[in-house]
N, C-alpha and C positions, 0 to 999 in steps of 0.2 A: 498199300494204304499211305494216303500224305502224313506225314507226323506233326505234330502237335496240333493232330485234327479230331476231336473223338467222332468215335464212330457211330454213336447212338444221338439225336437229339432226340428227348422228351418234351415237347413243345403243351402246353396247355394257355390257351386264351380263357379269359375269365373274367365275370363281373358279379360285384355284390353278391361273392358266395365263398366267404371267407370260411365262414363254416365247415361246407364241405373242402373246401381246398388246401385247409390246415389237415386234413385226417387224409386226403390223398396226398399231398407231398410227406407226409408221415409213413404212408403205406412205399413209396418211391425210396427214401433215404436211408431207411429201415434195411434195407440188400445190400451185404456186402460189395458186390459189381460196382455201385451206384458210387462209391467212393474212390473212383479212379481218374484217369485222364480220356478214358473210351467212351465217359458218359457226362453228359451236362442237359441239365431242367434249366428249361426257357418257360417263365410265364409273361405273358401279356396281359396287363390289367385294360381292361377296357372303361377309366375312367368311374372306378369304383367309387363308391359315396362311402360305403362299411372301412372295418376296421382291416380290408385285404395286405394293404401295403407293411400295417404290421406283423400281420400272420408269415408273411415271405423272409422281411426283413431278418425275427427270429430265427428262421433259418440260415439264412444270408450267413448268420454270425457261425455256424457250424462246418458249411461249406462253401468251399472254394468254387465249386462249381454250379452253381445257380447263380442265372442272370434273370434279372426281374427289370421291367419298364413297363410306365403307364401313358394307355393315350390322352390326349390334353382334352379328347371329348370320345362320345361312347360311339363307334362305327361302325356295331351290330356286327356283320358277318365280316367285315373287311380285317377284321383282329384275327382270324383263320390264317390269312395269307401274309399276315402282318407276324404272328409269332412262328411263321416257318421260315421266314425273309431273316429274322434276328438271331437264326439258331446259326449255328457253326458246324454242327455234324453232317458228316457222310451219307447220312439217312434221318429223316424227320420224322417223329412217329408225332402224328396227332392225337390231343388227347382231351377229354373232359374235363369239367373240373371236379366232374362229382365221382370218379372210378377211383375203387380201390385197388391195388393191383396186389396182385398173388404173390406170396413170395415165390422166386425164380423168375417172375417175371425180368426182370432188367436182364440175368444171365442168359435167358430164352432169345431177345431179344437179337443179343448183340450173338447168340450162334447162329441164328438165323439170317443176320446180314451179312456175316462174316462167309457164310455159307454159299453165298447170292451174289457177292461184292463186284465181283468180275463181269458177268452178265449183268447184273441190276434189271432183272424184271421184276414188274407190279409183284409189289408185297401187300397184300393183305387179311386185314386181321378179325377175321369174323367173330370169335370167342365163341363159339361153340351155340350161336343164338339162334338158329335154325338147327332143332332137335332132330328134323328128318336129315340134314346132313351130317351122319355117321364115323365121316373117316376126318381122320386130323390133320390131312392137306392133299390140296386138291392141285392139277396142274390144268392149265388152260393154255391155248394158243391161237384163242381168236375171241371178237368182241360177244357172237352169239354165247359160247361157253362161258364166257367170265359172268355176265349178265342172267342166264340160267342159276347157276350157280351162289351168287352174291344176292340175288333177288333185291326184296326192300333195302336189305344190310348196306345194300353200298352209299347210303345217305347217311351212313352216320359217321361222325367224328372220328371216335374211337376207333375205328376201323379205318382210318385213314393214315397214308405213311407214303413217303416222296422221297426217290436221292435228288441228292444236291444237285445233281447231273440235272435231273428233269426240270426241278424246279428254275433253274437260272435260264431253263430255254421257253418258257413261260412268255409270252408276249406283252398280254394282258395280264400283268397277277392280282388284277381284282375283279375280272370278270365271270358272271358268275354267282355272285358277291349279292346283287340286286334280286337274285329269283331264290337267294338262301339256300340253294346248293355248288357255292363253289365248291366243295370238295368231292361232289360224285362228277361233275361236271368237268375237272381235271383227270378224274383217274377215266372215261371214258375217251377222254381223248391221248390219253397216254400208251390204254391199252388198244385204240384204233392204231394207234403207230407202230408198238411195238411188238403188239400181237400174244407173245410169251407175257403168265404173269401167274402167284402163286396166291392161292388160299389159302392160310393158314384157319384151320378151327380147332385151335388147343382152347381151353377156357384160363384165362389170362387176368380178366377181371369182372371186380362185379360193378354195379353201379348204387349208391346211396339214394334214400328215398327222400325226394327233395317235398321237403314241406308246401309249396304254392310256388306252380309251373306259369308262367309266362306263355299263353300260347295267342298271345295279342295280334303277331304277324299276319293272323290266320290262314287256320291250318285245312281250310278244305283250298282254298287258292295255292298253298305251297307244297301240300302232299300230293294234291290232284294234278291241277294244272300247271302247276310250275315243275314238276318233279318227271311227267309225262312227256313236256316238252324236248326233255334232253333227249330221250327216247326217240320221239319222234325225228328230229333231226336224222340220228343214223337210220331210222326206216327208212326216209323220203332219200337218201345218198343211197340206199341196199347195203348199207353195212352192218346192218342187223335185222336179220330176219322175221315176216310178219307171224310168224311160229312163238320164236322165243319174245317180239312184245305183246302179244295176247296172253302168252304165260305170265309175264312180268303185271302185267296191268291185273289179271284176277288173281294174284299172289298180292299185290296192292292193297286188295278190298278182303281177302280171309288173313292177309298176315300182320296188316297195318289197322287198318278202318275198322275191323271186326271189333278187336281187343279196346281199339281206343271209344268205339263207341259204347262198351259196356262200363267203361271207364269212366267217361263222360257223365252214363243215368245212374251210376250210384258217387261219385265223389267231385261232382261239377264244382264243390265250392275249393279245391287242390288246384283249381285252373285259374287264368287270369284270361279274360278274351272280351276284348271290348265290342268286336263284332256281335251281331244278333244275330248273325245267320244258322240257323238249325244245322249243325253238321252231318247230322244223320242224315235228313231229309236229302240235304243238299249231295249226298255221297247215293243213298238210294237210286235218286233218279239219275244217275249217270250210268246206275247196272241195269235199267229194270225193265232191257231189252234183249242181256245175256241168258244164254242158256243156264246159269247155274246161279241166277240172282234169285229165284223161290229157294232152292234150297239154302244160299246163303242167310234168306229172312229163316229159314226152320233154324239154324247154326244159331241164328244171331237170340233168337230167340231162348235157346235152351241152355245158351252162357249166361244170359241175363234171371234164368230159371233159378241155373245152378249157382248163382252169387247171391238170390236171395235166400236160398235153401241153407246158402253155408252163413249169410249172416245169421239168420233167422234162429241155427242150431249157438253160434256165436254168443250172441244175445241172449240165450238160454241158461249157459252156462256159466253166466253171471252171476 
């Protein structure tokens, strides 16, 4: 290991969510590990309007090891590649700004790259969010298996972690950036290369319940078609199989689309979305030629049953 290099960076990009970001660098600084030279929190302000740069600052004054910078204007997705570009560690762990992490997280962390260090393959962090996946790590050695495996998961933040090694061999480091998945978008092409790469599913953190979601970008263009597209690529090359993206794509619509769509008919007013477009409808007709989209409509139906049933008792009990 290089010396005076820590080994873990914490990296979180973040905007106007001071809020949650003061209770997760709380939940971070609070572990003993977290006050050494193996470990350093990188935030990236994306040009916050709120009170973020004092929330950091306070800390600032406590530790040595927190480096905080803001962009001069707000670059949406390109603060991903921008607060993993500013970290110094041996390994980049991405991170939200609204997770609270477990205690042992940071000690977890850094045995597990310490464990890896040599080889450096795909680390990732599912936190235990696909309940049918059972065991607490998983090993993979090729694009189908990792992609099985990771399913929707691999689009998320949180679950995202890079060596320094990779990241500096990065061509483009903001490409990606425009379809709002640069970070599944990297770790596909990492694990095309390198073929070995680890699952972790320890539960590691939770996430905060953010009072009004931003989902403006919209989300039937970025979860459908822009998310698909990565996929497709390795089909049309054969380096991933049309097995494992038919699995991927109906994992999509019962693991992703399901949940948000019942989300959607009971607390639409948690959402910000300037488009009109009916997301269900627009998600429907993209199934409603699969063999298993009638039973998805019975699925969809008796989630939305079972949320009235349980307000309904809710409301009672008042």
């Amino acid at each position: 290991m290089e010396k005076n290099k820590p080994i873990l960076s914490i990296c979180i990009p973040t905007y106007n969510r001071a809020e949650y970001l003061d209770k997760s660098i709380a939940s971070i600084v609070s572990q003993n590990e977290f006050n050494s030279e193996d470990v350093e929190l990188v935030i990236s302000d994306n040009a916050s309007t709120d009170n973020t740069e004092e929330v950091v600052r306070k800390y600032q004054k406590q530790y040595k090891n927190i480096f905080y910078s803001k962009n001069e204007e707000n670059n949406v997705d390109k603060n991903f590649p921008t607060v993993i570009g500013k970290a110094h560690g041996i390994f980049r762990k991405l991170c939200n700004d609204t997770l609270i992490f477990l205690d042992g997280f940071v000690n977890y962390m850094l045995s597990i790259i310490k464990d890896n260090i040599d080889k450096k393959p795909v680390l990732f962090f599912m936190n235990y969010a696909n309940k049918r996946r059972r065991r607490q790590r998983y090993t993979v050695d090729n694009l189908d298996s990792f992609v099985k495996i990771t399913s929707v998961w691999i689009g998320w933040i949180a679950s995202f972690g890079i060596w320094e090694d990779d990241y500096v061999k990065i061509e483009d480091k903001y490409a990606g950036c425009e379809i709002h998945f640069w970070q599944a978008k990297v770790l596909l092409e990492i694990v095309e290369k390198k073929g070995e790469g680890i699952i972790d599913n320890v539960h590691l953190f939770s996430v905060q319940d953010i009072k009004k979601k931003d989902l403006s970008y919209g989300f039937y263009q970025v979860f459908y078609k822009n998310y698909l597209s990565l996929y497709q690529q390795y089909l049309a090359k054969r380096e991933l199989s049309k097995k494992v993206y038919k699995y991927f794509r109906e994992k999509l619509l019962f693991d992703l689309f399901l949940p948000w769509i019942v989300n959607f008919h009971f607390d639409y007013i948690k959402y910000e979305i300037t488009a009109k477009d009916d997301i269900a409808k627009l998600i429907l007709c993209e199934y409603q030629h699969d063999t298993y989209y009638f039973y998805f409509c019975l699925k969809l139906k008796l989630n939305i049953l079972k949320r009235y049933i349980k307000k309904f008792l809710k409301e009672k009990m008042l």
